[in-house]
C-alpha positions in Angstrom: 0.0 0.0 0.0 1.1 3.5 -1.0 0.1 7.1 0.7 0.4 10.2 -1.0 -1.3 12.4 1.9 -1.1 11.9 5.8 -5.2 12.1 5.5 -5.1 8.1 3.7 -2.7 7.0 5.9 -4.6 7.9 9.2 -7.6 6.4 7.7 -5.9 3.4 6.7 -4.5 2.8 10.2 -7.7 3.0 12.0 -9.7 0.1 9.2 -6.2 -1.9 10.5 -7.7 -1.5 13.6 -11.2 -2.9 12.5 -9.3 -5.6 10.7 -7.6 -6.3 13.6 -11.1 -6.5 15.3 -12.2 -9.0 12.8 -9.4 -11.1 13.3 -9.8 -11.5 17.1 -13.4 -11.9 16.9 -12.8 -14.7 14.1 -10.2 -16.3 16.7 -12.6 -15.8 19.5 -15.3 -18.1 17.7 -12.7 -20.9 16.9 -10.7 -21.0 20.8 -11.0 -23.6 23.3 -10.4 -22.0 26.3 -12.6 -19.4 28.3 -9.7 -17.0 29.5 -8.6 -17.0 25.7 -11.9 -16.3 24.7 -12.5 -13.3 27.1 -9.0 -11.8 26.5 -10.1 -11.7 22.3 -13.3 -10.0 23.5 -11.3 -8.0 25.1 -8.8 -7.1 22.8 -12.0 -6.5 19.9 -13.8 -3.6 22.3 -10.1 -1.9 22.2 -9.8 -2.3 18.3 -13.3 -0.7 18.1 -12.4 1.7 20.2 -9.2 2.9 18.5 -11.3 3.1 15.2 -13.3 5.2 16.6 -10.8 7.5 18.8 -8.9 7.9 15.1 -12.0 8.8 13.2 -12.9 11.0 15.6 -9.1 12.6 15.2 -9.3 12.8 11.6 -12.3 14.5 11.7 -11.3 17.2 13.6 -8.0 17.3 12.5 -6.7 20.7 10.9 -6.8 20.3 6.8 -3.1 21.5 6.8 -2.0 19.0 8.5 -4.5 15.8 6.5 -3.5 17.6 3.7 0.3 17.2 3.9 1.8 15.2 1.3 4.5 12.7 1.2 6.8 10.4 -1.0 7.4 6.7 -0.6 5.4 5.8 2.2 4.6 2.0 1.8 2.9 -0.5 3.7 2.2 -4.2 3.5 -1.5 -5.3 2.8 -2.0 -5.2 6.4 -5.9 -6.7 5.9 -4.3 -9.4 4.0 -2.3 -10.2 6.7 -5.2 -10.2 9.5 -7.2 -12.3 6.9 -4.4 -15.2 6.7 -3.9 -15.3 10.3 -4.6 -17.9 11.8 -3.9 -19.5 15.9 -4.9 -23.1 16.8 -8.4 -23.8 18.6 -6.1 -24.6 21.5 -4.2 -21.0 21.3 -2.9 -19.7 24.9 -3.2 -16.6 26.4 0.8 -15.7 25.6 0.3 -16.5 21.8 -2.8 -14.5 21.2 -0.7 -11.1 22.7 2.3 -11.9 21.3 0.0 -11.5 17.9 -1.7 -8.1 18.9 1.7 -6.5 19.6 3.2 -7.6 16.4 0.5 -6.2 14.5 0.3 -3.5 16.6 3.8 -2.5 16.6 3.7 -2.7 13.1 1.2 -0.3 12.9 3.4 2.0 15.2 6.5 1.7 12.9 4.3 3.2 10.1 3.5 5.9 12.0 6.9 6.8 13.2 8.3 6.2 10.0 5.6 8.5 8.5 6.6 11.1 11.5 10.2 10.9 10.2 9.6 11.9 7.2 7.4 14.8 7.8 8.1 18.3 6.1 7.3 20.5 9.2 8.3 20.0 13.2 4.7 20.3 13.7 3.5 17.5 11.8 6.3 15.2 12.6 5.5 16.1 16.8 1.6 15.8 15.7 2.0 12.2 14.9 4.7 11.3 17.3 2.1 12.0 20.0 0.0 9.8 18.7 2.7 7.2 18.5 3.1 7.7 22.4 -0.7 7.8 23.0 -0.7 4.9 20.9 2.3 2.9 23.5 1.0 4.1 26.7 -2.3 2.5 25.8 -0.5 -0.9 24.2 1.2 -0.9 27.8 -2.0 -0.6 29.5 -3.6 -3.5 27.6 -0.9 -5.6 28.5 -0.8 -4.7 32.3 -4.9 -5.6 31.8 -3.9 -9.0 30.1 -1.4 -9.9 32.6 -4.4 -9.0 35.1 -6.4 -11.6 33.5 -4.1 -13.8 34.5 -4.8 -12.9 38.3 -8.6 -14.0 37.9 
């Protein structure tokens, strides 16, 4: 995948986020276990939520800075990827998180990579909070995981 303007690339990392949704939800219907089962419903309700805290950004994002355009940003076919994935009915709690920080560190690296290459201070700080915002929250899902752990 190829963006020409931050605007695509914001709205192609929040539909990652529903496809990422998609994914746990098909997971959820094909796991064994009950703790594996509530950590995917889990980690769906934060994928929807993301969506919906990035559409919500875009939409009240300043124009200048949707509008900003850039050269050679690629990405792999991150739906594909969500689409082929696949964990064994008898998945563990450790493999289902180890596959939602992959995918979601690889969302991150886009990000930063797209920060990096911005053409103004502002921009580049714009989505570097976002990649913080983005970490503290990937922290706190893990500390919640590890919680579930606990019950």
């Amino acid at each position: 995948m190829r963006f020409q303007q931050l605007s695509e690339l914001l709205d192609y990392v929040a539909n990652c986020h529903l496809d990422m949704e998609k994914l746990y939800k098909r997971l959820d219907n094909n796991a064994d276990s009950s703790r594996v089962k509530m950590m995917l419903d889990y980690f769906q309700q934060h994928q929807r939520h993301t969506y919906e805290t990035l559409e919500r950004y875009i939409e009240g994002a300043p124009l200048r800075i949707l509008n900003t355009w850039y050269k050679d940003i690629t990405f792999e076919d991150f739906s594909k990827r969500c689409a082929e994935t696949m964990l064994p009915a008898n998945m563990d709690e450790e493999a289902v998180l180890e596959l939602h920080l992959d995918l979601e560190n690889r969302l991150i690296a886009l990000v930063e990579k797209t920060a990096m290459s911005s053409p103004t201070e502002e921009i580049k700080n714009t989505l570097m909070d976002l990649v913080r915002v983005t970490k503290t929250q990937q922290h706190r899902l893990v500390l919640s995981t590890l919680r579930m752990d606990d019950i």
